[in-house]
C-alpha positions in Angstrom: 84.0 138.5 97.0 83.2 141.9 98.8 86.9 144.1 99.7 86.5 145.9 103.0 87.7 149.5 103.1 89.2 149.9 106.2 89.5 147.3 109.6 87.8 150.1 111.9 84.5 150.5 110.6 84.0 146.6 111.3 84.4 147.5 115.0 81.4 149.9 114.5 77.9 148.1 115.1 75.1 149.1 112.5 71.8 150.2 114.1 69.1 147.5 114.4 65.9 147.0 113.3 62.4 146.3 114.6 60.6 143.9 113.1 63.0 141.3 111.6 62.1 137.6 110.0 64.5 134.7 110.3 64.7 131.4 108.8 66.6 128.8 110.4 68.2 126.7 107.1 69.5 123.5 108.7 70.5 120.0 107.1 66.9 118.5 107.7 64.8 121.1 108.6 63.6 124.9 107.8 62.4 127.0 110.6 61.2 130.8 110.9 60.2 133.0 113.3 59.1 136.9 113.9 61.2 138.5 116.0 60.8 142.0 117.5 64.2 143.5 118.6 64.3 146.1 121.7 67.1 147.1 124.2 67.1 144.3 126.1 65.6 140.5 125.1 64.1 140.0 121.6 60.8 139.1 121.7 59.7 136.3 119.3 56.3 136.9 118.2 56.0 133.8 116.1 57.6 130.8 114.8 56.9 127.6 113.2 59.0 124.7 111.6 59.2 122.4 108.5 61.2 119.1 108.8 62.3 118.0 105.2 61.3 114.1 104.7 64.0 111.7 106.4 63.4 109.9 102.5 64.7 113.0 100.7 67.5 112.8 102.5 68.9 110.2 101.1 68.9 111.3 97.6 71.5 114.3 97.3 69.8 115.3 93.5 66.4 116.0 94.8 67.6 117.2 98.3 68.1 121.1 97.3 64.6 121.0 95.8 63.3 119.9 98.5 65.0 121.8 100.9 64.1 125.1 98.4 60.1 123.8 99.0 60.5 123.5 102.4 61.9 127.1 102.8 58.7 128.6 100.5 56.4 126.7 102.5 57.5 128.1 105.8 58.0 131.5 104.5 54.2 131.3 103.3 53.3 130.5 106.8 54.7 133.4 108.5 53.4 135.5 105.9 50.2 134.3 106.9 50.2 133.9 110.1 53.0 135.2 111.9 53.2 139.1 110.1 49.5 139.8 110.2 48.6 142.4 113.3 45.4 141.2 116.0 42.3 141.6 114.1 43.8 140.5 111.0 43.3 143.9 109.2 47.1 144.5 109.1 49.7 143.4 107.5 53.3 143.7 109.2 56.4 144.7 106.7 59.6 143.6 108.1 62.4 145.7 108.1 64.7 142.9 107.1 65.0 139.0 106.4 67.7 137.0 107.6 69.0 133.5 106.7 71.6 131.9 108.9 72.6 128.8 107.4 73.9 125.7 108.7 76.3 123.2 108.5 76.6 122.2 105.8 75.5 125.0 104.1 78.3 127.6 105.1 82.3 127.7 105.8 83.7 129.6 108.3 87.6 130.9 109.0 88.8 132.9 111.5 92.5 134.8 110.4 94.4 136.3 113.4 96.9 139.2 112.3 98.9 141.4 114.7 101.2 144.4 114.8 103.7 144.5 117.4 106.2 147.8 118.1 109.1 148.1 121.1 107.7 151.5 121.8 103.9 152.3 122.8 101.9 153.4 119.5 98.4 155.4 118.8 96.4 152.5 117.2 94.6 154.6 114.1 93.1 154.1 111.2 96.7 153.3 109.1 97.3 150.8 111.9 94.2 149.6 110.8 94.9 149.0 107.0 98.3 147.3 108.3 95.8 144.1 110.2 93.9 145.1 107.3 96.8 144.3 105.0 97.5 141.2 106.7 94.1 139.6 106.7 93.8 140.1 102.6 97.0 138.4 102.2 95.8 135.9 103.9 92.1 135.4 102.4 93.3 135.7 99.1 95.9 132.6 99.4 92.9 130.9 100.8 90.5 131.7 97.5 93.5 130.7 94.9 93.4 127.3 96.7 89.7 126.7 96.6 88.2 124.9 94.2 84.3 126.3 93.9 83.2 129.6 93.5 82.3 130.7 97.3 80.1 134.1 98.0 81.1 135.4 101.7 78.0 136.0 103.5 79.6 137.8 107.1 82.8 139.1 108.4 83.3 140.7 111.5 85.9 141.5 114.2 85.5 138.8 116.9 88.0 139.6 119.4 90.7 142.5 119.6 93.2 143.3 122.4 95.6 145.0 123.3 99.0 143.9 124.8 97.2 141.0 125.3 93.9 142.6 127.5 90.8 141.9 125.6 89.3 145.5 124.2 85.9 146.6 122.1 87.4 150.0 121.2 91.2 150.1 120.1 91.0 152.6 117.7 92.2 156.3 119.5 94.0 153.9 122.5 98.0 153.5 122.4 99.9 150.0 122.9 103.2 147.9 122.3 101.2 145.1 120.8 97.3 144.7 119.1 95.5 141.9 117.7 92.2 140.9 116.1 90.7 138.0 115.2 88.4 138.4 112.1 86.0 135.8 111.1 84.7 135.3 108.2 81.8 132.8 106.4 81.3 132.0 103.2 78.5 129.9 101.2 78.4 128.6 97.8 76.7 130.9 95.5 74.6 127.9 93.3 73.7 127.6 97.6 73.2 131.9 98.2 71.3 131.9 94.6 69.1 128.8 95.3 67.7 129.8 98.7 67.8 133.8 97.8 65.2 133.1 94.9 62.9 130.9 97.0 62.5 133.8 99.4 61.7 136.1 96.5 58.9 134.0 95.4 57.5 134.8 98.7 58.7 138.2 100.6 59.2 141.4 97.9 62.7 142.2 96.9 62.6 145.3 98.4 63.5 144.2 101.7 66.8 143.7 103.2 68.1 140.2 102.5 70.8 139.1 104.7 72.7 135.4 105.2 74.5 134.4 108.4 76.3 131.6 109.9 74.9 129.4 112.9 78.6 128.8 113.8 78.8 132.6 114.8 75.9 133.0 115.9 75.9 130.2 118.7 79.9 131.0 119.4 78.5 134.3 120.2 75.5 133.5 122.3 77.5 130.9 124.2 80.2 133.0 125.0 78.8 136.1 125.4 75.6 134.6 127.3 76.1 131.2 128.8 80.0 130.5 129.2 81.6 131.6 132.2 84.9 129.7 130.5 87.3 131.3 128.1 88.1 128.0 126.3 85.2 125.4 125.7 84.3 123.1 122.4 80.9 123.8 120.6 79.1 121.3 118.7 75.6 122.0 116.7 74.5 118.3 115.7 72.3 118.8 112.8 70.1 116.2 110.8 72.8 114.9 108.4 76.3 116.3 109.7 77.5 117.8 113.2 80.2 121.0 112.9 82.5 121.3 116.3 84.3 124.3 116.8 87.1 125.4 119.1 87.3 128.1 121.3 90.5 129.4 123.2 91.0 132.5 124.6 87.5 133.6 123.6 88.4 133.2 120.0 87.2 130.6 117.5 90.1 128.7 116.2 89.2 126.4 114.0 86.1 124.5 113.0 85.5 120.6 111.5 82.3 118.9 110.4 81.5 115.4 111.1 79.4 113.0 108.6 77.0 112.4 111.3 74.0 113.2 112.5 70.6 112.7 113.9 69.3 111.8 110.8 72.1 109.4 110.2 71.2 107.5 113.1 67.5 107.1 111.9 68.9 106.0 107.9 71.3 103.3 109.7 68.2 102.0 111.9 65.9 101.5 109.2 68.6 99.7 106.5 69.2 97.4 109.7 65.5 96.8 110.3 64.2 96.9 106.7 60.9 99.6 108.2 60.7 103.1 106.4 62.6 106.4 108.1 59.5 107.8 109.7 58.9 104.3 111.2 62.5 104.1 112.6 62.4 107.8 113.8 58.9 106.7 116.0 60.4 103.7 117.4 64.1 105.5 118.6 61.9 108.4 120.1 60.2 105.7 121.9 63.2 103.8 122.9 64.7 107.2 124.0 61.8 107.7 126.3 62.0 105.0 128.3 61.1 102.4 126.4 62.1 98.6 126.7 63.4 97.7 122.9 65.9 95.1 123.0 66.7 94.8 119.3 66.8 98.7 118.9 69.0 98.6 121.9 72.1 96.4 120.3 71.7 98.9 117.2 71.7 101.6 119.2 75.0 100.5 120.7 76.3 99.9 117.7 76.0 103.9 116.4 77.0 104.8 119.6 80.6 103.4 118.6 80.3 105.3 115.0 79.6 108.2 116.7 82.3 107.8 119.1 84.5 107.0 115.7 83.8 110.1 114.1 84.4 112.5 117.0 87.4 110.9 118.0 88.5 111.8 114.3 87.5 115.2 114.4 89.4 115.6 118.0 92.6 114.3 116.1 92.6 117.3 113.7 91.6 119.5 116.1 94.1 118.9 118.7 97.5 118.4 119.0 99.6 117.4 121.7 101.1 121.1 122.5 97.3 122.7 122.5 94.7 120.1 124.0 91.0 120.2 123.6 89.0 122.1 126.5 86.6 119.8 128.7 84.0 121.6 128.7 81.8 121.0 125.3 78.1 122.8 125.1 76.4 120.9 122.4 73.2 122.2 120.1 70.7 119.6 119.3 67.2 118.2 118.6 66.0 117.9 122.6 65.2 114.2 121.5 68.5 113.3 120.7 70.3 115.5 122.4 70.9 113.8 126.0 72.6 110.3 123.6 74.8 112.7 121.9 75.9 114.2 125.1 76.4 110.4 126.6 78.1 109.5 123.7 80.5 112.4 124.0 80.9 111.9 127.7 82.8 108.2 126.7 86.3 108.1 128.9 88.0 106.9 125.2 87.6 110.5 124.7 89.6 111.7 127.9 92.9 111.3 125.8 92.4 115.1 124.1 91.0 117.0 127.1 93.6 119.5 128.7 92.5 118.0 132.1 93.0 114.5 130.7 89.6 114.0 131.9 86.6 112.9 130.0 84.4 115.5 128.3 82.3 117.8 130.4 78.9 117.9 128.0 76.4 120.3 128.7 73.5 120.7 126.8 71.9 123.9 125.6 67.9 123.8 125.5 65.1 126.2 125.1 65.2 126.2 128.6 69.0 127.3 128.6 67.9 130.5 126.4 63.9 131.3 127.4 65.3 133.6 130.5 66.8 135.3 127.8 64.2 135.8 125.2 60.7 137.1 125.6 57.8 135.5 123.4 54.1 135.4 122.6 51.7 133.2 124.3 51.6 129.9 122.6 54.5 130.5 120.4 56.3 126.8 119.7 59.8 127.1 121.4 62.9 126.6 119.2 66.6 126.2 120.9 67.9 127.1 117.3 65.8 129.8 116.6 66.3 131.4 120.2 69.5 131.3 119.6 69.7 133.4 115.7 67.2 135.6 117.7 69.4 136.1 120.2 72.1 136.7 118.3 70.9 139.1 115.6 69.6 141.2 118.4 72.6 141.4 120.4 75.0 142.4 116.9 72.4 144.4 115.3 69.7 145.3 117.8 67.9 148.8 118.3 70.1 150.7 120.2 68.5 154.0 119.4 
């Protein structure tokens, strides 16, 4: 694992790129897209998506195989089609690749240290090292008690402040009191390694390789972009897991995943029914749509109240009766499915963890959520989870020259 040299330089922003390629790595699918970063909205110039076979799924031993096709196959694509300049006699080098993995494929902490005097001090760089100080402590307790090895793929100051006012730029100001909250994700490196030499097979070596987490990346688009509210619950329901993360004060606390997912619905549907997955995943969209399925209906309800088992499991762990959950929840899914998992979460059995004692307020964020805020191509295929690394990559490391 990398050692930072000091805390202040991760309060100063690199300079961005132009032309940047980003793969989406999620539990069931692959995405990518072409972005090109400016001073305002990036622009996405292409994107496409691979879904990995709802049969592969189920077998964990052939899964990262498939998952490492999946990736080549879409990365071929936008080399083809999505990097080539009008007229086809040009071909477009980007000036970096980024993978933002996830769930499952990442872990994510955030470590809150502070340094509190009686008398105003001049936060430098040897205050700094103190948070600094603080934070290793902390991460390296953490490492002696995991069991695999772990590569850390991001770390970043998410939220300072000074005698308790949020600030960007403590360093030169004087206080009583400063925090930060750092965040930090990791991936395995049999993971890092896996998906690191698919890309190579592909893209040259030579360009910039980096991996990021979709946990920060949508914490930071909804509450830098969408949130009015300083406290709110995030969930990014994926194909075979969900991740829910907390957010008070504008900082993320803490973080669970949940065994569940929208390709878990579509496994238990078809070892009810006896059909194959892609049959099963045809016949829910349907039933979604409107239709009138009365069987599919009863086994609908019957995930409903697994689904309703497994967040109220997470909200246990999460909450506590000193700190309860906010009521507001944006949630991250496949359009499809996304309006049942919003229902779902809606359920009054839920009320018992809000602060407002109050069910769940769910609001779902959509391509049409983000497209204000993003600029695109004719005819490129909308993505909310692409829009949202875009988004994201631009805002932390856009071209601000």
């Amino acid at each position: 694992m990398k050692s930072l040299s000091t805390l202040a330089r991760l309060f100063r922003r690199k300079a961005g790129h132009r032309t940047v390629v980003i793969f989406d790595i999620g539990s069931s699918s692959v995405g990518g897209a072409v972005a090109q970063l400016s001073h305002n909205a990036p622009c996405v110039t292409y994107s496409v998506r691979r879904m990995i076979p709802l049969s592969s799924t189920l077998h964990k031993e052939s899964f990262p195989g498939q998952l490492a096709d999946a990736l080549v196959e879409v990365a071929k694509n936008i080399q083809k089609n999505g990097l080539v300049e009008p007229g086809g006699k040009k071909y477009i080098i980007p000036r970096e690749i980024v993978c933002v993995l996830g769930s499952p494929w990442h872990q994510t902490q955030t470590i809150t240290a502070s340094v509190e005097q009686k008398e105003s001090f001049l936060v430098t760089d040897a205050v700094m090292d103190n948070l600094l100080a603080q934070i290793q402590e902390k991460k390296e307790k953490d490492e002696r008690e995991g069991a695999e090895e772990m590569v850390t793929i991001e770390e970043m100051i998410i939220e300072s402040s000074l005698n308790g006012y949020s600030t960007q730029s403590p360093i030169g100001k004087t206080a009583r009191c400063i925090s930060v909250a750092f965040l930090e994700s990791s991936t395995f490196q049999a993971t890092e390694k896996l998906l690191r030499k698919a890309l190579y097979e592909v893209f040259s070596p030579s360009i910039p390789l980096a991996f990021r987490s979709f946990t920060l990346a949508s914490f930071s688009v909804v509450r830098d972009i969408l949130s009015p509210h300083n406290d709110f619950l995030l969930i990014d329901v994926t194909g075979g897991t969900s991740n829910i993360s907390v957010v008070h004060n504008s900082i993320l606390l803490d973080t669970a995943n949940i065994p569940y997912g929208r390709n878990t619905l579509i496994q238990n549907i078809t070892k009810a029914t006896g059909a194959i997955p892609e049959e099963s995943l045809s016949r829910v969209k349907l039933f979604f749509a409107g239709g009138d399925d009365q069987e599919l209906q009863e086994l609908i309800g019957a995930e409903e109240e697994r689904w309703l088992k497994h967040i109220t499991e997470a909200c246990k762990r999460l909450s506590f009766e000193a700190v309860p959950l906010p009521s507001k929840v944006f949630v991250i899914s496949d359009p499809v499915f996304g309006s049942w998992f919003k229902t779902v979460l809606e359920s009054p059995e839920l009320a018992q963890f809000t602060v407002t004692k109050k069910h769940f307020e769910a609001i779902l964020i959509s391509e049409k959520s983000l497209e204000e805020k993003c600029s695109f191509e004719r005819s490129v295929q909308k993505d909310v989870f692409l829009m949202t690394d875009a988004l994201f990559y631009s805002r932390e490391y856009g071209a601000h020259q």
